[in-house]
N, C-alpha and C positions, 0 to 999 in steps of 0.2 A: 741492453735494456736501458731506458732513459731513466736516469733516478727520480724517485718518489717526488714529487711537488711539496712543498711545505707549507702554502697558505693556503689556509682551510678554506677562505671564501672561493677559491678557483678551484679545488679540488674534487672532481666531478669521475676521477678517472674509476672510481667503486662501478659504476652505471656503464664501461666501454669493456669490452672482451681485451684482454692485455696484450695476445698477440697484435688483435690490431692496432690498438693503441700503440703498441712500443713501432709499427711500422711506420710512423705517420711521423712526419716532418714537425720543426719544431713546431710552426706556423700552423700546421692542422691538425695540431694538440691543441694549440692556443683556441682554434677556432672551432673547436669539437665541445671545448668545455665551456664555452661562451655560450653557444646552442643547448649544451646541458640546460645551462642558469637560468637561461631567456626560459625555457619552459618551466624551468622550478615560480617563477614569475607569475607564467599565466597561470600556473596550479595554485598559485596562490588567490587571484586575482579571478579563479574559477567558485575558491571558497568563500571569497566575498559575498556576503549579503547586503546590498544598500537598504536604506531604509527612507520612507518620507513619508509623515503624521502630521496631525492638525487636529486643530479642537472643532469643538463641534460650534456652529453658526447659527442665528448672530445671538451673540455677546453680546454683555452691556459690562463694560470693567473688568473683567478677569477671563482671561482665556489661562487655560489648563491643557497642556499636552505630554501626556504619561510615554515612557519608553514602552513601545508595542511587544517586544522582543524579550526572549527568558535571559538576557544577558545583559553585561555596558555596552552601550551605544556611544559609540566616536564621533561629536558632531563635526559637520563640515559646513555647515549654512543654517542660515537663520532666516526667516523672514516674518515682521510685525508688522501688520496695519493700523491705526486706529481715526476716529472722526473727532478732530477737532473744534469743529462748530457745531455744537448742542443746540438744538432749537431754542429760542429763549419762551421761558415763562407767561402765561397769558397775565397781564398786569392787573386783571379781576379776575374772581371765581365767586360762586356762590353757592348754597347748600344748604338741603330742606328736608328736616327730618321727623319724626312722630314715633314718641313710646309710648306703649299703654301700660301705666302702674310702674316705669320703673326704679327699678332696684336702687340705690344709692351708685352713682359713682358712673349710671347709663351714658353712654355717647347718646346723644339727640340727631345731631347733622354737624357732620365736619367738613371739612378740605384740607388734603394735601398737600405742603408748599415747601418748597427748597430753603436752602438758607437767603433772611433776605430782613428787613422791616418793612414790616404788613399794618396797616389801618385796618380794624376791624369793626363791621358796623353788624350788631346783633339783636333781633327780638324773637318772643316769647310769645306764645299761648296756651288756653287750657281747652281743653278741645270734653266734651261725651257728657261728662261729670264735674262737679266742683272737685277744686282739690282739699286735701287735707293737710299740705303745706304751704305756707306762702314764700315767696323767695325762696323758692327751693331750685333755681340755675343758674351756672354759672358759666363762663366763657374760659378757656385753658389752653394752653402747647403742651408740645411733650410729653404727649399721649395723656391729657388730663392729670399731669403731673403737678403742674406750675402757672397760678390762676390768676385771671387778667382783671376779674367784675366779675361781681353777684348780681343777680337780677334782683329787679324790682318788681312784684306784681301780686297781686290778691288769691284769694283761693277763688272766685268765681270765676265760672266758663267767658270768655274773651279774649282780646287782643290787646297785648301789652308791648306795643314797638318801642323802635326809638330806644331800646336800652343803651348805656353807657357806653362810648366807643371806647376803643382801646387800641395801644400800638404794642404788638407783639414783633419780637424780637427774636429772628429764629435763626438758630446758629449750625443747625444740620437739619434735614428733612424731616418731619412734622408733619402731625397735625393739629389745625385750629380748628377747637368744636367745643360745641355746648352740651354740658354734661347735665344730669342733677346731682344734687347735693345729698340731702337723705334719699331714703326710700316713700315711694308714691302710694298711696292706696287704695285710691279711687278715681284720680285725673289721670287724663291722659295729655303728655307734654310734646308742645310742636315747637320746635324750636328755624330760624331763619340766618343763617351767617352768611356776610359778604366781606369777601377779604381785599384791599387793594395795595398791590407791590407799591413800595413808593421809595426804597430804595434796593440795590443788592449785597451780599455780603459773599466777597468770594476770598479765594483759596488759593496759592498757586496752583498750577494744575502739574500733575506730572504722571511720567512713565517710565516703567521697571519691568526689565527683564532676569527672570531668577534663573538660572539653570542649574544646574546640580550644586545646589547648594552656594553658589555663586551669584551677587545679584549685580546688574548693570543698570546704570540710569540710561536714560535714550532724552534725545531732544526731543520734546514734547508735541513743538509747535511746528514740527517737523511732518509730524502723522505717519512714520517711517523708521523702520529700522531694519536693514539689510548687513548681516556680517555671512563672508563668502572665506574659504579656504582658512578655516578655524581649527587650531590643532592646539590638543590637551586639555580641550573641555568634553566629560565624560558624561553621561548621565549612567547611575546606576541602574540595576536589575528591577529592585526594590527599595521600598524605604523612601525618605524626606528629599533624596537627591537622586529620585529617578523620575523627576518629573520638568517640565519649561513652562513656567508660569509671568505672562505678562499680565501688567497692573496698570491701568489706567485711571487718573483721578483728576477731575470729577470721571464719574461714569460713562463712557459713552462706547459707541459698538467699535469692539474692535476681532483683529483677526491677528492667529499665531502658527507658524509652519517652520517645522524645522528639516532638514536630513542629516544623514548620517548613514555610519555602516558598523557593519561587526562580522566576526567570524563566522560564517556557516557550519564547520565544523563543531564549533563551541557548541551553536545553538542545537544540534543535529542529537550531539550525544546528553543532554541533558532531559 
């Protein structure tokens, strides 16, 4: 009889009949328990589950891709897109709006504007009815937070253009609009804003790949990030670090695709 083998990794002879085993040369031991392993291999490689996910499309600044599977996901590649030439800004806007009777603190007619310094050129009307306030609008950012000018104008029905310009100063996206000040009771207020860029105010821009809990900066100006044959970054099951979140800023569309694999068996018996 050939004695026992000692290294566990080769030792396959549990799985061969002993008399045959013990009849077989050294060499077709050696090559009997090699063919064991090779298939312990594929039966491993039978229980593989690969995996490949993506967020959902299009994106403006954050794409989110949650592990699909009831277990860790072992990634193996990565891929991020994003667009680095944002359309730029129309360098005018305008906007024309009408309340009747309102409330203290009513938007009238706004616009929408990024971060930037805006010229704002605004007037006023009393539109149905006299009113029972007079200078009662005013021009704002910041969601009528933070006031540029009061208006000037009478309680009689007409038109009171030409109010005060002003340069607003906007440091995140906004809007410039004309509110009233008290409450109205009888006029009805139109108000007119035009806003023109005149200069911009920017950011650096950048982009972040998080994955399980792990965050990577990416070249920006790049619009790319491919990592291929990645080992020891895990995404969990559940929780804060089972998801691959790319971040893009300023905002623009981007895309996030990861793969990976896990145990079949894992997932099988859960």
């Amino acid at each position: 009889m050939v004695p026992p083998l000692q290294n566990d990794l080769v030792n396959g002879r549990s799985r061969l009949h002993n008399d045959r085993y013990a009849e077989m040369s050294p060499g077709q031991q050696l090559t009997e328990i090699l063919r064991y392993h090779e298939e312990s291999i594929h039966d491993i490689q039978r229980n593989q589950i690969d995996v490949n996910a993506f967020g959902d499309e299009p994106v403006l600044g954050t794409v989110t891709v949650n592990n699909p599977i009831r277990q860790p996901l072992m990634l193996t590649d990565i891929l991020a897109t994003w667009a680095t030439n944002n359309p730029a800004q129309s360098n005018s806007q305008s906007a024309t709006g009408t309340q009747v009777t309102p409330a203290a603190g009513t938007l009238i007619a706004g616009v929408s504007v990024s971060a930037g310094i805006y010229l704002v050129e605004w007037g006023v009307e009393i539109l149905t009815a006299a009113a029972t306030v007079p200078d009662n609008m005013r021009i704002a950012i910041n969601g009528g937070a933070s006031n540029l000018a009061l208006s000037i104008n009478g309680t009689a029905i007409g038109s009171y253009p030409n109010q005060m310009n002003a340069n607003a100063v906007v440091q995140a996206t906004s809007e410039i609009g004309i509110y009233s000040v008290a409450a109205e009771a009888t006029g009805t207020y139109k108000g007119t804003v035009t806003i023109t860029l005149l200069s911009t105010i920017t950011t650096p821009p950048s982009a972040n790949i998080t994955l399980g809990g792990r965050t990577f900066q990416c070249n920006y100006e790049s619009g790319l990030f491919v990592a291929s044959s990645l080992h020891g970054i895990q995404l969990d099951n559940t929780g804060a670090n089972s998801k691959a979140v790319l971040t893009v800023s300023p905002a623009a569309a981007c895309h996030l695709e990861i793969c990976g694999y896990a145990d079949y068996r894992k997932n099988d018996r859960e």
